[in-house]
Backbone bond lengths (Angstrom), bond angles and torsions (degrees), N, CA, C in turn:
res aa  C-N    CA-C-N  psi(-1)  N-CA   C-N-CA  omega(-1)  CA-C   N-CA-C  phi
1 X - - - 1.457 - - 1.529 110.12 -
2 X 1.431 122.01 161.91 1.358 125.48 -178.93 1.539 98.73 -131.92
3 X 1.334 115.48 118.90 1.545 121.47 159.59 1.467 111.85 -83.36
4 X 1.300 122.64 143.92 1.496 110.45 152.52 1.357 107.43 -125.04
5 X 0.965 133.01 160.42 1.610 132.79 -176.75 1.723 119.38 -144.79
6 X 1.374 108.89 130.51 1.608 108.56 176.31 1.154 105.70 -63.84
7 X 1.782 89.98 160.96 1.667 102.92 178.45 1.859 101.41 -70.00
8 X 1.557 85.63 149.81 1.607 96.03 -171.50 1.401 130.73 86.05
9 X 1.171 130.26 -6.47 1.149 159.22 169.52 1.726 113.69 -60.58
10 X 1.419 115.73 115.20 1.657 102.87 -173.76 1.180 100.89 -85.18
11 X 2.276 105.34 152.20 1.434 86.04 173.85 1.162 101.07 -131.91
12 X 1.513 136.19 173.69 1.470 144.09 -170.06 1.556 114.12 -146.14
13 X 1.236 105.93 100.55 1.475 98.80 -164.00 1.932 98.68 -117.42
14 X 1.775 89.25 132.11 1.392 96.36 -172.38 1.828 99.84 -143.25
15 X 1.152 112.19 165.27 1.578 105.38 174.45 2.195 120.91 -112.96
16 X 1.171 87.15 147.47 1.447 91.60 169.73 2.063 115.49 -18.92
17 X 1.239 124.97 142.80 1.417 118.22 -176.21 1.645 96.29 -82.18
18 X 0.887 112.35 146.28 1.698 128.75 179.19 1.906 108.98 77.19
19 X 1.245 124.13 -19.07 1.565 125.60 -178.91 1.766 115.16 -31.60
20 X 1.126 115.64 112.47 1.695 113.70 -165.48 1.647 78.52 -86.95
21 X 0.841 151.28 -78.41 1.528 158.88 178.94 1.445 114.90 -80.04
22 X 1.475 100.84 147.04 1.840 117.74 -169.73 1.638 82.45 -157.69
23 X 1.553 97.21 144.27 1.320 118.55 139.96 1.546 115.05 -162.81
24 X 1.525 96.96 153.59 1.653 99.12 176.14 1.623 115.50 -131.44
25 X 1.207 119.78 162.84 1.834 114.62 148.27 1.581 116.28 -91.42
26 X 0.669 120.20 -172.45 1.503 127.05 164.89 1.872 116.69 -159.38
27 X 0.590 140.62 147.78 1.652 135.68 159.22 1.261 124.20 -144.89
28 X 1.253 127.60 127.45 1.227 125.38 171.93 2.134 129.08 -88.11
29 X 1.300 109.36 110.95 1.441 110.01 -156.05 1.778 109.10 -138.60
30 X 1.575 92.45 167.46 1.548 101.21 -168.04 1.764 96.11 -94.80
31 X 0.985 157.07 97.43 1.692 130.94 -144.79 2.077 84.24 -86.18
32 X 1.258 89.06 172.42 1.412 106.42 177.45 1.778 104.45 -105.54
33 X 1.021 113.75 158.64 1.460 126.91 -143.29 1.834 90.05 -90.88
34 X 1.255 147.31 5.15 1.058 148.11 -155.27 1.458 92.00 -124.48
35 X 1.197 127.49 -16.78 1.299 126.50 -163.37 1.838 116.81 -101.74
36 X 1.077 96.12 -6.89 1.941 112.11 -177.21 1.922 90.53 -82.03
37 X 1.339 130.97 -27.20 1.133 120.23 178.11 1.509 101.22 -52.86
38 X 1.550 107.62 -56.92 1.689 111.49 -151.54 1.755 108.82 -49.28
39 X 2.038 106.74 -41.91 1.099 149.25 -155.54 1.504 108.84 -61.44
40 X 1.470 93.25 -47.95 1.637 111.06 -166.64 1.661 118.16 -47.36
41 X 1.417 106.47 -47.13 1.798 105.04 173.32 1.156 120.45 -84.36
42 X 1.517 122.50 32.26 1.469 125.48 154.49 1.767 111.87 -144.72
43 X 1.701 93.60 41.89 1.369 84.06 169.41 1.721 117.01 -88.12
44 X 1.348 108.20 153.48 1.132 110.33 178.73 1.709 127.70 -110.59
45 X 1.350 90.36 -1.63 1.581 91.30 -178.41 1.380 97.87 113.86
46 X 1.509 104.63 174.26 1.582 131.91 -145.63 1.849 93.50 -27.95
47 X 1.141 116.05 74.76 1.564 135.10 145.36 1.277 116.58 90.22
48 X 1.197 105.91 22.83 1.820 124.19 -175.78 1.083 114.30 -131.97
49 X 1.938 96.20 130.45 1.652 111.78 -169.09 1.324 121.25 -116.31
50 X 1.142 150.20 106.14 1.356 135.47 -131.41 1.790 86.07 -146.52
51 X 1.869 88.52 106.46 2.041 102.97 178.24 1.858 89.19 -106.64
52 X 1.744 97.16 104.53 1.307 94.61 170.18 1.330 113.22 -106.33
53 X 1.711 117.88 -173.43 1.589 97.08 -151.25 0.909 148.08 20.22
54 X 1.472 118.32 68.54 1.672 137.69 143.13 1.443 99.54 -48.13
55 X 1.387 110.07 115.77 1.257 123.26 145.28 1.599 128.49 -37.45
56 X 1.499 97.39 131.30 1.847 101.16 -174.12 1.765 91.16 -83.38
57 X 1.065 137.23 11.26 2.155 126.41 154.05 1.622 111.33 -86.20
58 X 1.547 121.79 -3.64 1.255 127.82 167.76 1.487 105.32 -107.39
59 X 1.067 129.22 -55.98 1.528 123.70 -171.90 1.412 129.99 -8.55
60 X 1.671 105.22 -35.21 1.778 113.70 -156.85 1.706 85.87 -93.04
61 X 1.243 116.99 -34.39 1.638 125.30 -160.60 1.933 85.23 -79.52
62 X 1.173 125.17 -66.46 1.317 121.32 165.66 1.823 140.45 -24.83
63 X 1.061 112.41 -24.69 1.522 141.40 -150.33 1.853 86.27 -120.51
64 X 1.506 113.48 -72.01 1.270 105.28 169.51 1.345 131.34 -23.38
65 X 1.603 119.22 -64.92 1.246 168.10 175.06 1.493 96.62 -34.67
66 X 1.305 117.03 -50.91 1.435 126.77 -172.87 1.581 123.74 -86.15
67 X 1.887 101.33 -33.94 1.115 100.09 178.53 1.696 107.93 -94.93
68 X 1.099 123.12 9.09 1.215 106.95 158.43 1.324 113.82 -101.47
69 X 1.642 129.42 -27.98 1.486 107.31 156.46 1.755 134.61 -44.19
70 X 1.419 101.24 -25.20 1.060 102.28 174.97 1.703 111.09 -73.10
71 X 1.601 116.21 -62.60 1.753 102.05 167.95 1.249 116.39 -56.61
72 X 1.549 142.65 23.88 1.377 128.21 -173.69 1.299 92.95 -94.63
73 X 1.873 115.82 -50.63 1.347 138.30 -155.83 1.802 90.30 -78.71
74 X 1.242 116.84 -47.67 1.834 99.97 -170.50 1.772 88.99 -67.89
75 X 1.186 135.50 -27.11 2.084 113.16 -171.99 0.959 100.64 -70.57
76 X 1.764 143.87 3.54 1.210 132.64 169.88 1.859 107.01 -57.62
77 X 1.625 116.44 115.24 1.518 101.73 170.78 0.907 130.22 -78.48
78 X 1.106 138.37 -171.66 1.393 148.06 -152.99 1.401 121.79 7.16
79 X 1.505 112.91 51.30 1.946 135.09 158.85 2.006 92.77 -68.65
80 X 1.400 102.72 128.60 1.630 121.62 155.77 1.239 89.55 -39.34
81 X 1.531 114.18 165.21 1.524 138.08 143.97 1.783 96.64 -46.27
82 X 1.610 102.42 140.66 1.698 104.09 158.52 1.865 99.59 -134.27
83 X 1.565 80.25 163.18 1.441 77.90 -168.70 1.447 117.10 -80.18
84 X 1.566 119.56 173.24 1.259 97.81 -178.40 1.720 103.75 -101.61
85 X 1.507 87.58 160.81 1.738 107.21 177.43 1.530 110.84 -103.58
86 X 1.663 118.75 120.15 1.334 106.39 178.57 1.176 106.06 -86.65
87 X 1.633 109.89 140.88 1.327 124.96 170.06 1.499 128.62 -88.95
88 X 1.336 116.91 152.22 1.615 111.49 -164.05 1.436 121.52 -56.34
89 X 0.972 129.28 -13.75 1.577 155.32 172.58 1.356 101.45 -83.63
90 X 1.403 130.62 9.05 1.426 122.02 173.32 1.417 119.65 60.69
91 X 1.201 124.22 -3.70 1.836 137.93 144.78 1.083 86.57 -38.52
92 X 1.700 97.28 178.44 1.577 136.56 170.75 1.746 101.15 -142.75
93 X 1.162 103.06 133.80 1.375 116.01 -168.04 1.924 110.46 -120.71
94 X 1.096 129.87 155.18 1.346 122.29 165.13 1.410 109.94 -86.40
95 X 1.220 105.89 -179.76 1.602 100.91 168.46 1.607 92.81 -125.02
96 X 1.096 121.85 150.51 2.045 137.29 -177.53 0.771 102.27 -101.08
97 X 1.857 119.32 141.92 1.346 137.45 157.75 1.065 105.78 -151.18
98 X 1.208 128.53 116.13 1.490 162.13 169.87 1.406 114.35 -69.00
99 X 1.907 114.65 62.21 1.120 122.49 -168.39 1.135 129.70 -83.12
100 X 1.321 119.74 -9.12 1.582 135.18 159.57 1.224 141.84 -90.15
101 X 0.809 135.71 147.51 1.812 120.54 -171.60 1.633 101.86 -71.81
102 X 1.016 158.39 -82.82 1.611 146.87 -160.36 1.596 96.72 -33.46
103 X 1.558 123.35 -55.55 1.348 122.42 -179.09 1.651 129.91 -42.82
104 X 1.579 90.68 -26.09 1.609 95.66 -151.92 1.782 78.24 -99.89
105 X 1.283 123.59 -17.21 1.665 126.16 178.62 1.401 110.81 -45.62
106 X 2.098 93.75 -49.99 1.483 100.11 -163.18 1.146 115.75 -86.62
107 X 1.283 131.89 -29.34 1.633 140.92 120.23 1.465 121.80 20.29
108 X 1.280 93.65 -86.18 1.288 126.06 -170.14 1.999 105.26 -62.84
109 X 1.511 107.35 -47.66 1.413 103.05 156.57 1.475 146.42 -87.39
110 X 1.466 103.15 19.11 1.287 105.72 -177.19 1.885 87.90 -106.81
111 X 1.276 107.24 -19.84 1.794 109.11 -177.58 1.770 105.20 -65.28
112 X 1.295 94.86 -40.72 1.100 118.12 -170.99 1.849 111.65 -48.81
113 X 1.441 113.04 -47.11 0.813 134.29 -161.36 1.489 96.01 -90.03
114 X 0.901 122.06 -33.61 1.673 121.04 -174.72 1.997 95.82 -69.98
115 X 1.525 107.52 -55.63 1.124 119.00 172.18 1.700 111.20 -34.88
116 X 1.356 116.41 -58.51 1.567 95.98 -171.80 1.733 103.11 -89.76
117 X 0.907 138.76 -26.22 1.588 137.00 178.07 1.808 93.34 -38.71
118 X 1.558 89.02 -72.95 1.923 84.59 -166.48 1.464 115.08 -51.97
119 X 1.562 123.71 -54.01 1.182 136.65 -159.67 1.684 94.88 -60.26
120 X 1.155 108.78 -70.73 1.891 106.71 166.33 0.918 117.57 -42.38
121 X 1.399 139.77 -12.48 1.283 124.13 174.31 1.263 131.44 -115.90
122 X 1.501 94.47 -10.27 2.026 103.25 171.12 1.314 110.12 -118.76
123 X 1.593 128.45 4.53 1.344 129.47 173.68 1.650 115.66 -51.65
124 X 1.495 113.58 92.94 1.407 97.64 170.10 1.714 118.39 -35.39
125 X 1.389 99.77 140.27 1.451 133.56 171.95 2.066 95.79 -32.46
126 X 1.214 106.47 -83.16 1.592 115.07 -172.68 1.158 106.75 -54.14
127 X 1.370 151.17 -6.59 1.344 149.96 -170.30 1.935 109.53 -97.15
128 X 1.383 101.25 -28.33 1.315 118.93 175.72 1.585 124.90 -50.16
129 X 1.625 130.75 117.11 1.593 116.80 -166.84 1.384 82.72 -120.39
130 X 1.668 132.88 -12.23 1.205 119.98 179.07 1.905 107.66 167.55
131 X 1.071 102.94 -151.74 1.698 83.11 173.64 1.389 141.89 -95.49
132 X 1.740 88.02 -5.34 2.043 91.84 165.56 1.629 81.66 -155.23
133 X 1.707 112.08 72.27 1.665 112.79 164.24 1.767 101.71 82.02
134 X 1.404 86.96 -164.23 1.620 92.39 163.91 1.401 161.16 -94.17
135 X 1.028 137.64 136.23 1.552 130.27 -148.86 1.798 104.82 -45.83
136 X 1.363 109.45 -53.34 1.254 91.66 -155.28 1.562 117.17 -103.68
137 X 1.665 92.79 25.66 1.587 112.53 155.97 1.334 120.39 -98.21
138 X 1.298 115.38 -25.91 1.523 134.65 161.27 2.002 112.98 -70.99
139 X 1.057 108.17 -16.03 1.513 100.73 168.68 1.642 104.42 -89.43
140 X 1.523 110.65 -50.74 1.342 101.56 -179.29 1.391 140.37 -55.89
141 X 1.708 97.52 -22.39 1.543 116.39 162.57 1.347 105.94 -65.37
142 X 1.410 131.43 -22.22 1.176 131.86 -177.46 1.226 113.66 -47.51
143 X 1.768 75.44 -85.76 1.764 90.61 169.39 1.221 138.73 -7.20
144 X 1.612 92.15 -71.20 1.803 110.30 -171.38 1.350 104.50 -42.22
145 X 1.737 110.23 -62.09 1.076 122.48 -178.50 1.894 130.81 -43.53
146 X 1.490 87.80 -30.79 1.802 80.47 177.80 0.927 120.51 -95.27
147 X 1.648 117.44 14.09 1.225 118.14 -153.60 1.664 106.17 -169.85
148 X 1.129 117.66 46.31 1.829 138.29 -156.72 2.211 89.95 -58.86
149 X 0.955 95.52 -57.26 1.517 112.32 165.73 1.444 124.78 -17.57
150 X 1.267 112.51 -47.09 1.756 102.82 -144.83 1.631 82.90 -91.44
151 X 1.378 85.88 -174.91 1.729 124.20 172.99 1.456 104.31 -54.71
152 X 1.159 130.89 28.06 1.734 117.58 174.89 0.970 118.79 -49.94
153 X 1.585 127.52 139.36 1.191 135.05 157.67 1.402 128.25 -123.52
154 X 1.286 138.48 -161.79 1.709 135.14 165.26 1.808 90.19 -82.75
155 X 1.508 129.92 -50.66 1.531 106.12 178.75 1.368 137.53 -61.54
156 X 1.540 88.93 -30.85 1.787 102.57 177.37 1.231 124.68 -73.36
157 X 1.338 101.96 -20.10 1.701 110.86 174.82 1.256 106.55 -76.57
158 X 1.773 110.65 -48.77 1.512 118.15 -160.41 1.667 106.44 -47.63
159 X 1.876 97.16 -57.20 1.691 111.48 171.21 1.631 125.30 -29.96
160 X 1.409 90.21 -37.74 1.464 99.51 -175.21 1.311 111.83 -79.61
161 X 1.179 129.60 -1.72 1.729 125.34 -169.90 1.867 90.81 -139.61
162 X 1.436 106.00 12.93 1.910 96.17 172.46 1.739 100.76 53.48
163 X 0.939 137.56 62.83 1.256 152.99 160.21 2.129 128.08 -139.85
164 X 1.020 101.14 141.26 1.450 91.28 169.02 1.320 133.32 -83.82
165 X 1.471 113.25 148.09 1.745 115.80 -160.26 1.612 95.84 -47.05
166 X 1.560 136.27 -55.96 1.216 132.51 -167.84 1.544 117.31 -62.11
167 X 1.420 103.83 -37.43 1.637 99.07 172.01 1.446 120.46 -81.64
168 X 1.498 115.36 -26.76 1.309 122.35 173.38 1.548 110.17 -72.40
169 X 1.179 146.78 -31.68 1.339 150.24 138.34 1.664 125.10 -28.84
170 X 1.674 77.48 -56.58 2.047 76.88 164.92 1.527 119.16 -66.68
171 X 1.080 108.47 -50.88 1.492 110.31 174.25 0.891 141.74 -69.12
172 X 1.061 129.02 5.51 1.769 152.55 -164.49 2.029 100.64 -123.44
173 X 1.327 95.38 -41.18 1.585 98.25 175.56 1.858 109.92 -58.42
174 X 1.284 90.26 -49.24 1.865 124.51 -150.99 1.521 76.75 -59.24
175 X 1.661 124.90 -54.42 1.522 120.14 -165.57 1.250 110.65 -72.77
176 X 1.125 135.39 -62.45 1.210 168.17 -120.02 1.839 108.03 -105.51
177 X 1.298 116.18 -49.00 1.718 125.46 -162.42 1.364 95.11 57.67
178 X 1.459 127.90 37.96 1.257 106.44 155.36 1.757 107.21 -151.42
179 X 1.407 133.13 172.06 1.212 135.17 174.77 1.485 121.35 -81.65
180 X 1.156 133.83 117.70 1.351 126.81 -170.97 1.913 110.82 -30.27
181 X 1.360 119.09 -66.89 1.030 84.48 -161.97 1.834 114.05 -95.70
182 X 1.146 109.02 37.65 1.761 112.67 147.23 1.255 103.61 -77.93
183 X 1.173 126.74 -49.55 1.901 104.45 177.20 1.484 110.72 -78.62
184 X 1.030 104.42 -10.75 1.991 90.89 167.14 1.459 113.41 -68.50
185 X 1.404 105.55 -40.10 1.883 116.30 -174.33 1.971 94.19 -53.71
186 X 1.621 106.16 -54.83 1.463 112.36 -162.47 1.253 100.50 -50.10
187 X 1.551 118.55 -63.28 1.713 125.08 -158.05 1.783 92.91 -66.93
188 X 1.534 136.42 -18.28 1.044 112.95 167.54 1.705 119.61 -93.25
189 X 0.868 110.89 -10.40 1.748 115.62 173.07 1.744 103.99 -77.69
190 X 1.504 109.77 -38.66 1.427 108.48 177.05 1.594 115.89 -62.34
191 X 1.369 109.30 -40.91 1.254 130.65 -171.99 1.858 103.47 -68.04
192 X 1.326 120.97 -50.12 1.063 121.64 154.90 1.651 124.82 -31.45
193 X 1.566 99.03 -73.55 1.305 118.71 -167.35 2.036 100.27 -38.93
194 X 1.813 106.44 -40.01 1.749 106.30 -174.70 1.061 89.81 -59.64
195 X 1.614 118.23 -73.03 1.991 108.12 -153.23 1.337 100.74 -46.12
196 X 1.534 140.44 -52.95 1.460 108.90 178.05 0.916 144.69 -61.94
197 X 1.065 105.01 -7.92 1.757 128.83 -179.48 1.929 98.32 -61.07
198 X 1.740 95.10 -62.07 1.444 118.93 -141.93 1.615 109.27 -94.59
199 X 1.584 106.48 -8.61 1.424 106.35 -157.57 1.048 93.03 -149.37
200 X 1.609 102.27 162.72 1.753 127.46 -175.06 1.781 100.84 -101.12
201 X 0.905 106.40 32.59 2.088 110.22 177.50 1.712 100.57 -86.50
202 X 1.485 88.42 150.62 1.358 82.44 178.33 1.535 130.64 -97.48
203 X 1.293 132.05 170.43 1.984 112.69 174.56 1.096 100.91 -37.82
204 X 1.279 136.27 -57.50 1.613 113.31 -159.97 1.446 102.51 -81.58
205 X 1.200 138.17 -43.08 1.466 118.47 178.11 1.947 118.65 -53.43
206 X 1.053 83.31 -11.44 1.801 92.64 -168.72 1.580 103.37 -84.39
207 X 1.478 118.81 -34.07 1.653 145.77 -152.22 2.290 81.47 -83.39
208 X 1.616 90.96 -48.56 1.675 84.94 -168.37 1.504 113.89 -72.68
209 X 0.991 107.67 -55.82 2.021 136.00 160.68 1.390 83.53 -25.59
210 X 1.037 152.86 -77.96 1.664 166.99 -167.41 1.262 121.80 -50.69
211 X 1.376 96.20 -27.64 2.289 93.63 -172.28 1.670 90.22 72.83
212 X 1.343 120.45 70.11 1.417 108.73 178.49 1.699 92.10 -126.98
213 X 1.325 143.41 171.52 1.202 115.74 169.47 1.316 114.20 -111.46
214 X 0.826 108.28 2.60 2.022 118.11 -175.21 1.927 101.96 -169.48
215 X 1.436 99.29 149.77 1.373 99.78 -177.16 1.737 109.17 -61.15
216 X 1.336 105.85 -34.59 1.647 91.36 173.71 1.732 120.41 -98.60
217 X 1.055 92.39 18.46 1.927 88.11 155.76 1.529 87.05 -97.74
218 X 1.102 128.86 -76.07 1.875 118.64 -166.80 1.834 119.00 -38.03
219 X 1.406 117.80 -28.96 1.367 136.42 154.15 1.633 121.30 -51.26
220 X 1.664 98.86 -56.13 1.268 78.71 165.18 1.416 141.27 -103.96
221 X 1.902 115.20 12.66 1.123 112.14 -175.47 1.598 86.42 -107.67
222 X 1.401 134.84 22.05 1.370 123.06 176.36 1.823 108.06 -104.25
223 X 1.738 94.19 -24.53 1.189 91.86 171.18 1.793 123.29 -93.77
224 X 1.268 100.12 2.42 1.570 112.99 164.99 1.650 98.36 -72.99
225 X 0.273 101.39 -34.34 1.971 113.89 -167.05 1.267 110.03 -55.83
226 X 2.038 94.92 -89.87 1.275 91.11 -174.44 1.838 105.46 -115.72
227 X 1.403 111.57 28.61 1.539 100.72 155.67 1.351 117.94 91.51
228 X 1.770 103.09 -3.64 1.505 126.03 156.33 1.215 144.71 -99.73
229 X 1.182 165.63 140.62 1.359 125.55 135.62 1.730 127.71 -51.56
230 X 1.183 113.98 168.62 1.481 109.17 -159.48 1.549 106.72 -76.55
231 X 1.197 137.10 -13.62 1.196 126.33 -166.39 1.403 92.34 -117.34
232 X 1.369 147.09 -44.18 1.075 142.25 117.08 2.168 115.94 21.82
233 X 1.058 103.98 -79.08 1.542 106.63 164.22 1.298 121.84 -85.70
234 X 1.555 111.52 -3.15 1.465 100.58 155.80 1.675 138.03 -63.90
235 X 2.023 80.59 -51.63 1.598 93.36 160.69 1.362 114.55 -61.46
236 X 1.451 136.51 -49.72 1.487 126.40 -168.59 1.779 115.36 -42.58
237 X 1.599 106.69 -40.90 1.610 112.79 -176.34 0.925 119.17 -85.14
238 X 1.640 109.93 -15.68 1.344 101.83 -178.85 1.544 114.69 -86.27
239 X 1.874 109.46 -21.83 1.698 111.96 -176.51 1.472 84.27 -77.70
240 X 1.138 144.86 -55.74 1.632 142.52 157.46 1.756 109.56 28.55
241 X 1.452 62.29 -76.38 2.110 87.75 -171.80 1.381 139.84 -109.34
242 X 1.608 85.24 22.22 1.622 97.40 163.30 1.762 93.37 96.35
């Protein structure tokens, strides 16, 4: 099975009664805004997605998927020493953090990949509108995506997919579990999060670059996000990596 869970979400992890063997992955991630389509027909409520029965003809492709996210995030250079975690097998294991932006890329696409294996492969039959949801929720994800920046709105999107703001709202929720422009805020806080990563711009050039409307609306919906202010996690990645 695959859980995914929103940020904030408590979790309690215990195993089946009598289980002689357990194992799990886990990862902690920013998801990309294209990916709530796959998500949407196994939501479960207050922010939990639960894709059960994964097929054992994906499993090996799945398992892969994971253990190379995990070496993607340790080739990040210049990570501190971390300590080690003993594993139940009496190993010693590292723990990963994907402290750079190229790292957190490959990360981010090896999740990715776990994401459509299962979801494609245990999506009940009747739940299906096509091969990642619906077309003209899949263009608007487009959009956002090529373009995290602009003036988006619920009309400008709607326009863009020949639909009306009220039906395009419904339908974008219905796929998605989320409101169009909460994933506009995400793909622009994500979009943020690179230029700081990648560039010498400053908060406010980053706030405009962003579709932000003032440096402290982008301040404070960046630190809704990811739990910083923006210059704040600039310095953190940058003492990060030397």
């Amino acid at each position: 099975d695959l859980a995914v869970l929103g940020s904030g979400v408590a979790q309690h992890y215990r195993v089946r009664a009598g289980a002689e063997r357990w194992r799990f992955w886990w990862v902690h991630f920013q998801p990309r805004p294209g990916w709530a389509v796959w998500l949407a027909p196994y939501a479960e409520g207050d922010g939990c997605h639960l894709v059960a029965g994964v097929p054992p003809s994906v499993h090996e492709r799945v398992d892969l998927a994971f253990q190379r996210a995990l070496q993607d995030a340790r080739w990040t250079p210049g990570l501190a020493r971390v300590v080690p975690v003993e594993a139940q097998d009496g190993g010693t294991r590292l723990p990963a953090l994907a402290g750079g932006g190229p790292a957190r890329e490959l990360v981010l696409g090896a999740v990715e990949e776990v994401l459509v294996l299962a979801t494609a492969s245990a999506r009940p039959e009747d739940t299906r509108t096509g091969e990642e949801g619906d077309e003209r929720v899949r263009r608007a994800l487009a959009v956002i995506a090529a373009e995290p920046g602009a003036p988006h709105s619920v009309a400008s999107l709607a326009r863009a997919v020949a639909l009306s703001p009220s039906r395009f709202s419904h339908l974008f929720a219905e796929e998605t579990g989320q409101t169009p422009m909460r994933v506009v805020r995400l793909a622009r806080a994500r979009h943020a999060a690179s230029l700081l990563e990648v560039t010498d711009m400053d908060v406010g050039q980053v706030a405009v670059a962003c579709g932000f409307v003032s440096p402290f609306h982008f301040s404070r919906a960046f630190s809704k996000e990811y739990g910083l202010p923006p210059r704040e996690y600039r310095a953190r990645l940058r003492g990060v990596s030397g």
